[in-house]
C-alpha positions in Angstrom: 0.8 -0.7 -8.7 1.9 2.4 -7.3 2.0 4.2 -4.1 0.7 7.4 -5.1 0.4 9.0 -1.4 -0.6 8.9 2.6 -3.4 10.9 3.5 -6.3 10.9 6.1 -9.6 10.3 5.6 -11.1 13.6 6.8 -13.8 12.2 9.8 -11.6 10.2 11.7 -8.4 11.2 10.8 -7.3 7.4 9.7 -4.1 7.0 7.6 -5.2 5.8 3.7 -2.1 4.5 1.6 -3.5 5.3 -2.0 -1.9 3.0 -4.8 -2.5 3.7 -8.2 -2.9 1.6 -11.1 -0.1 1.8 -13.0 -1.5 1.7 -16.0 -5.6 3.1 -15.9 -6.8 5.6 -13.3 -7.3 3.3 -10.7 -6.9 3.9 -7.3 -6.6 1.6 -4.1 -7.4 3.4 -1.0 -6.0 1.2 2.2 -6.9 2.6 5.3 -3.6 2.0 7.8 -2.2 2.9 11.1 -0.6 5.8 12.2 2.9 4.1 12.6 3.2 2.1 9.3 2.0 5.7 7.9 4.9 7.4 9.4 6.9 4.2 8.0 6.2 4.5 4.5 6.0 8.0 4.5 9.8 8.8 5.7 10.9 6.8 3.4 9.0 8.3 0.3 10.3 11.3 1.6 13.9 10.2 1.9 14.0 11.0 5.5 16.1 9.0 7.7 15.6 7.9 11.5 18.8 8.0 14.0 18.2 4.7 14.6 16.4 1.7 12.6 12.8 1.5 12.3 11.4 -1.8 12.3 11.1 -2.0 8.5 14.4 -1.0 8.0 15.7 -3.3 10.3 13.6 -6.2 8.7 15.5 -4.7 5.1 18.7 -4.9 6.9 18.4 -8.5 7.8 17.1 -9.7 4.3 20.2 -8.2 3.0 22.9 -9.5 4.6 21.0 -13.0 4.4 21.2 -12.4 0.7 17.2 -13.2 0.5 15.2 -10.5 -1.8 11.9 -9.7 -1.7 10.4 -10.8 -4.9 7.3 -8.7 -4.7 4.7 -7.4 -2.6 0.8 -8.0 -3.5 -2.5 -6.7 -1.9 -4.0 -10.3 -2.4 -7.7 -10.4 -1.0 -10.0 -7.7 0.9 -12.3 -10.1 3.3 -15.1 -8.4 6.1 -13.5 -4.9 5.2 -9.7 -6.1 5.8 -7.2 -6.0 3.8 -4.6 -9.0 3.4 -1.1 -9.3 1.8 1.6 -11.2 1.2 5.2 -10.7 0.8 7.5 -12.8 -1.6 10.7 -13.3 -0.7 13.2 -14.8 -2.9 16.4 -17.5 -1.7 18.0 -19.5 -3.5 15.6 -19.8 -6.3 13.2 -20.5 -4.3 9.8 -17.8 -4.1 8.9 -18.2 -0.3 5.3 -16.6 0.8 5.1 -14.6 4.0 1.7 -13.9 4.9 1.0 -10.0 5.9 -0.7 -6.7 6.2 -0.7 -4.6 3.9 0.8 -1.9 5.4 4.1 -4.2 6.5 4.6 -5.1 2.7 4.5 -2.1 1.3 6.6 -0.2 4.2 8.6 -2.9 3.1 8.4 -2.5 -0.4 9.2 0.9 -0.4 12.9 0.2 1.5 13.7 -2.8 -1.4 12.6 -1.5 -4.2 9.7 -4.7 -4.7 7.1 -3.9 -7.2 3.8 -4.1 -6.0 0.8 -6.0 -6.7 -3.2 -6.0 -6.0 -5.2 -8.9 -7.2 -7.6 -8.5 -10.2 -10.5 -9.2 -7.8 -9.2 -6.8 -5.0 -9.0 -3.8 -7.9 -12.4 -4.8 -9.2 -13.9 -4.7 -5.8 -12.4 -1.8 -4.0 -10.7 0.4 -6.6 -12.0 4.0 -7.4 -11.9 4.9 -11.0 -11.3 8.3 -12.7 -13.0 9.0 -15.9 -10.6 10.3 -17.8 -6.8 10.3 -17.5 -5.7 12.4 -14.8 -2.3 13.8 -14.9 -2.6 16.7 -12.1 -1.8 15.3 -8.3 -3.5 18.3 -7.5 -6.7 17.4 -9.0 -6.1 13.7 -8.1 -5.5 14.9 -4.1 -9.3 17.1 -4.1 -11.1 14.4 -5.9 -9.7 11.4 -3.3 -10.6 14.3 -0.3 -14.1 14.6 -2.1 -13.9 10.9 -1.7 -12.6 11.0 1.6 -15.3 13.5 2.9 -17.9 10.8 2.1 -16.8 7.0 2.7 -16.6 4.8 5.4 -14.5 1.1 5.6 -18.1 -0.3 6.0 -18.4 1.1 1.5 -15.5 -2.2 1.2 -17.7 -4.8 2.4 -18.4 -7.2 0.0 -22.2 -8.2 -0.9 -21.4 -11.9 -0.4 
C-alpha cells in the first residue's frame, strides 16, 4: 500500500490517513490524531522540525543500532480500531512490535518501509473505485463525497 494523503473528515474535523492499493483502486481510510497527522504529513512534505519529533527520533535510534524496519502492516480492524504492527529487522532476525497505525506509518514514511494491510482489513474497510482513477483531483472530491457521509461506527464489523 500507499499513503495517498491526510485529510479531515468534514463533520468533526478528524485526521484520515488514506492508503491506496497499490495495485486496484482501493482505498484505506484510517481515521488518526491530529499530532501523528502533523507527523506524517511534514514528512511527505519534506518539511523539517528544529528539533526531532518523536518519530524521527525513534528513526534516529533504529539507525545507529543498525536495526531496520522490515515493514509496516495495517494487520486487523476490531470494534472500529485499527491495529498495526511494525517489523523490525536485527541480525536476521524479524522482530514484531505491536502498534497503531498511525506510529507505523509515521514511521514508515522516515525509513522508507513498505507498507502492508491485511487481505481481511482491505476486504472489510476498503472503498473501491469503479474504474481506474488517475486524477488526485477526482480521487480528493470522491473521498470528500465520502467523507461528507460516514462515520467510524460504518467500520464495525457484523460479527
Amino acid at each position: 500500500m500507499v499513503i495517498y494523503g491526510v485529510s479531515f473528515d468534514m463533520v468533526g474535523k478528524q485526521p484520515i490517513v488514506l492508503l491506496k492499493t497499490r495495485d486496484g483502486n482501493k482505498f484505506l481510510p484510517i481515521w488518526i490524531g491530529h499530532p501523528e497527522a502533523a507527523a506524517i504529513l511534514m514528512k511527505l512534505q519534506g518539511a523539517n522540525t528544529p528539533r526531532p519529533m518523536t518519530h524521527d527520533l525513534i528513526s534516529e535510534v533504529l539507525s545507529e543500532l543498525e536495526v531496520t524496519c522490515a515493514r509496516v502492516a495495517v494487520t486487523e480492524l476490531r470494534e472500529n480500531t485499527f491495529y498495526a504492527e511494525v517489523t523490525l529487522q536485527l541480525n536476521g532476525r524479524e522482530i514484531p512490535i505491536d502498534s497503531r497505525p498511525s506510529d507505523a506509518l509515521a514511521l514508515a514514511v522516515r525509513t522508507g518501509a513498505p507498507i502492508f494491510a491485511a487481505e481481511d482489513v482491505i476486504s472489510e474497510s476498503a472503498i473501491e473505485f469503479e474504474h481506474e482513477v488517475e486524477d488526485t483531483e477526482e480521487v480528493v472530491e470522491k473521498f470528500k463525497d465520502f467523507l461528507d457521509n460516514v462515520t467510524p461506527e460504518d467500520f464495525a464489523s457484523d460479527d
